[in-house]
ZAVEXDO-399906 format. One record per residue: residue number from 1; x, y, z of N, C-alpha, C in turn. Coordinates in Angstrom, 3 decimals, m for minus. Each point is the difference from the previous one (the first is absolute). Layout:
BEGIN
    k       nc1       nc2       nc3      cac1      cac2      cac3       cc1       cc2       cc3
  NUM         X         Y         Z         X         Y         Z         X         Y         Z
...
//
This chain:
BEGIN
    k       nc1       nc2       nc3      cac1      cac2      cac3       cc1       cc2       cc3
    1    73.042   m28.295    60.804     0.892     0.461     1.039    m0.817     0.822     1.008
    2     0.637     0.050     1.457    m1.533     0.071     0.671     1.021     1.753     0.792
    3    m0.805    m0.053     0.883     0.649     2.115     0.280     1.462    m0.686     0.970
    4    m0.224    m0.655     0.656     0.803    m0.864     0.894     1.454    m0.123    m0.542
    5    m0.329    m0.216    m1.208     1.504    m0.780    m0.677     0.685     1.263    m0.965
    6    m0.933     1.314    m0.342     0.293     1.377    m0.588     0.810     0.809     1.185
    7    m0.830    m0.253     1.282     0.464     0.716     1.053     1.514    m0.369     0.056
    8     0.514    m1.226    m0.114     1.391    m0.781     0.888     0.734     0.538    m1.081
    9    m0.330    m0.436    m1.321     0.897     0.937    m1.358     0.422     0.992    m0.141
   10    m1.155     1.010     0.031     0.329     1.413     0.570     1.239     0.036     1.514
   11    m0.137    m0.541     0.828     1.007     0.312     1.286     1.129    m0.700    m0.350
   12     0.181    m0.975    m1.079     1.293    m0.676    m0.392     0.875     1.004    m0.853
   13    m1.059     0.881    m0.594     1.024     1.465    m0.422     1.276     0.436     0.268
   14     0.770     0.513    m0.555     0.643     0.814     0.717     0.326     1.003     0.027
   15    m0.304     0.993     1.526    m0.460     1.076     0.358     0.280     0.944    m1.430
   16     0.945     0.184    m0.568     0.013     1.142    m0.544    m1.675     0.119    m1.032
   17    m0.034    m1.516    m0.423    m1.062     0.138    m1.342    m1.301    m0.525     0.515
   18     0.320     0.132     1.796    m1.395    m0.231     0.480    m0.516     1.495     0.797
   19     1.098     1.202    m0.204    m0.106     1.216    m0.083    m1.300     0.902    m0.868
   20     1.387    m0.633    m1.564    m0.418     0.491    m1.067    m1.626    m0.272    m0.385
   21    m0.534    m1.242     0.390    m1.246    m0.495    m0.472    m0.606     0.450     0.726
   22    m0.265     0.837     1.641    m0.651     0.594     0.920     0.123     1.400    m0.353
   23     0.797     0.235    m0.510    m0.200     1.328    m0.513    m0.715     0.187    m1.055
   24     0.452    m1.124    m1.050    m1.030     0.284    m1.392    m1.651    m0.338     0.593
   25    m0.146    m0.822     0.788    m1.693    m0.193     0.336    m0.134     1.109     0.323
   26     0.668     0.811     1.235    m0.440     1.432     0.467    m0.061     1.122    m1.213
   27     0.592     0.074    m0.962     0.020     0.753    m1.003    m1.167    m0.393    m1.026
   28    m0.550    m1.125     0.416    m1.370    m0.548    m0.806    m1.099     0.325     0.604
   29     0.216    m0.235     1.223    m1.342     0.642     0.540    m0.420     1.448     0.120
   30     2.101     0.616     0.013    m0.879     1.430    m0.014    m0.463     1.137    m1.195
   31     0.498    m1.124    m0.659    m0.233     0.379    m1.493    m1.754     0.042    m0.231
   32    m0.036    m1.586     0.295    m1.755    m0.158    m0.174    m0.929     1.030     0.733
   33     0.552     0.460     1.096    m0.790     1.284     1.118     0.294     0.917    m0.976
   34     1.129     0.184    m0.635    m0.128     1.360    m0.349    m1.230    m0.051    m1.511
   35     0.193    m0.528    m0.581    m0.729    m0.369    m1.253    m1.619     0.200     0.447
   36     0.042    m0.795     0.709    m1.486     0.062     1.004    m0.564     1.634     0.239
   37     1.054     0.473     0.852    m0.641     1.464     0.199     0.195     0.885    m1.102
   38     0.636    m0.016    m0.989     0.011     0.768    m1.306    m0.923    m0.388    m0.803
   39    m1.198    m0.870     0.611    m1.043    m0.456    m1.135    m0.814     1.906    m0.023
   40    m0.790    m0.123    m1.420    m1.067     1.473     0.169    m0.869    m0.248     1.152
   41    m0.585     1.103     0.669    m0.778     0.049     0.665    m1.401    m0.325    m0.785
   42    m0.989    m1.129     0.618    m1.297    m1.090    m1.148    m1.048     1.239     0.538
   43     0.048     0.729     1.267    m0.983     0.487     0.922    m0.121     1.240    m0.811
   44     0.958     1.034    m0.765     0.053     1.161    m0.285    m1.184     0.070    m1.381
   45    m0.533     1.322     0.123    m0.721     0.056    m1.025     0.858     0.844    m1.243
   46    m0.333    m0.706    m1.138     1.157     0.375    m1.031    m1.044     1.405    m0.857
   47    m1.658    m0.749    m0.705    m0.117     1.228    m0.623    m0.270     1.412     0.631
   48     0.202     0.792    m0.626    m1.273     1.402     0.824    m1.350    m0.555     0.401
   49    m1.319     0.072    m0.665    m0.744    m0.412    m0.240    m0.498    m1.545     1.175
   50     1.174    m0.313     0.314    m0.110    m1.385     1.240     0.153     0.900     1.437
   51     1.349     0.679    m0.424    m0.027     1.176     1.207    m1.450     0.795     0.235
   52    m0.491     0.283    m1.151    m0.733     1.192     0.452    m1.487    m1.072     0.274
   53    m0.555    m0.885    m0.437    m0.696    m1.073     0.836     0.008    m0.027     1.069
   54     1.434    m0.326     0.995     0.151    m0.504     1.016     0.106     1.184     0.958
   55     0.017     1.260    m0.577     0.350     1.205     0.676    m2.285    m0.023     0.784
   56    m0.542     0.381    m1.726    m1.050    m0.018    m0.069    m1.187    m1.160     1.326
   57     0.366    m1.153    m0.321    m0.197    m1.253     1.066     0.174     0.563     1.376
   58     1.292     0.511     0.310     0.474     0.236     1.249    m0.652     1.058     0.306
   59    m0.337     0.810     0.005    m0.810     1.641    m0.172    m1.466    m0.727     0.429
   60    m0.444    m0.638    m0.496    m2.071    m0.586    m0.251     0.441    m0.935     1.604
   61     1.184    m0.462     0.216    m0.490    m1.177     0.995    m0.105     0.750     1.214
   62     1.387     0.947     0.288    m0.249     1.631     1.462    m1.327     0.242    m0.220
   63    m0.800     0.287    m1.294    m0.731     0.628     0.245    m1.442    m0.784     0.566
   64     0.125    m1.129    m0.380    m1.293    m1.122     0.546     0.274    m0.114     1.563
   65     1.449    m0.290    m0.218     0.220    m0.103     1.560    m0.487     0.978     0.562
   66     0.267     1.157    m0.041    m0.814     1.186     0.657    m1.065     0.027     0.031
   67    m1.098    m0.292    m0.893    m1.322     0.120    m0.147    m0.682    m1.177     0.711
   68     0.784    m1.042     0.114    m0.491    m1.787     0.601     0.438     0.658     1.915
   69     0.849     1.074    m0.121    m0.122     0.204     1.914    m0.635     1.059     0.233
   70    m0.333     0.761    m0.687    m1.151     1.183    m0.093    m1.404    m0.610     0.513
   71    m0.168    m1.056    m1.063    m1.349    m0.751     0.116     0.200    m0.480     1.236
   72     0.776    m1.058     0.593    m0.066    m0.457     0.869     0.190     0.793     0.985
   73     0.251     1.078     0.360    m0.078     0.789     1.135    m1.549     0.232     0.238
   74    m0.221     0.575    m1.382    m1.540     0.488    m0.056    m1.230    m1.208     1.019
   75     0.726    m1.062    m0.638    m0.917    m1.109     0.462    m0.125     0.130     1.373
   76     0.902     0.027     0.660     0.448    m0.199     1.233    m0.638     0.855     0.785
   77     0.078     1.143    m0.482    m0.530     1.201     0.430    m1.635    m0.011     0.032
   78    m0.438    m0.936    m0.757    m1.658     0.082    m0.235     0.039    m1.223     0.907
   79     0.302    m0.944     0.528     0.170    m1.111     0.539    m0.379     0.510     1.526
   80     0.645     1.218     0.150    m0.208     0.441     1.540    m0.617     0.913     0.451
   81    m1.006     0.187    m1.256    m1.307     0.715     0.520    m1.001    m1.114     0.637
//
């Protein structure tokens, strides 16, 4: 059966239970959204120990960064003697 011949079935309905079935799809989809956004957050860090890693990580990378434009100023600065 092809979408063509689902489509004409569906509109041969009548209205009341071609209501009811637009409502239940809408109540399916917003069901599935909601399900969707009540999943756990995958991104959050769960142990301490992952936290305190990522705390640790984040702390060393400011600090390269700082030291990688330090240098490169320096350079720059010897560049224009």
């Amino acid at each position: 059966m092809n979408l063509r011949n689902r489509i004409e079935q569906v509109a041969e309905l009548p209205p009341v239970l071609a209501a009811v079935l637009g409502i239940l799809m809408l109540a399916l989809i917003v069901g599935l959204v909601w399900g969707l956004l009540r999943l756990p957050d995958h991104t959050k860090l769960r142990s301490p120990a992952a936290r305190e890693r990522a705390q640790r990580r984040k702390e060393s990378q400011k600090r390269q960064k700082k030291l990688r434009s330090r240098r490169e100023s320096l350079q720059r600065k010897a560049g224009r003697r």
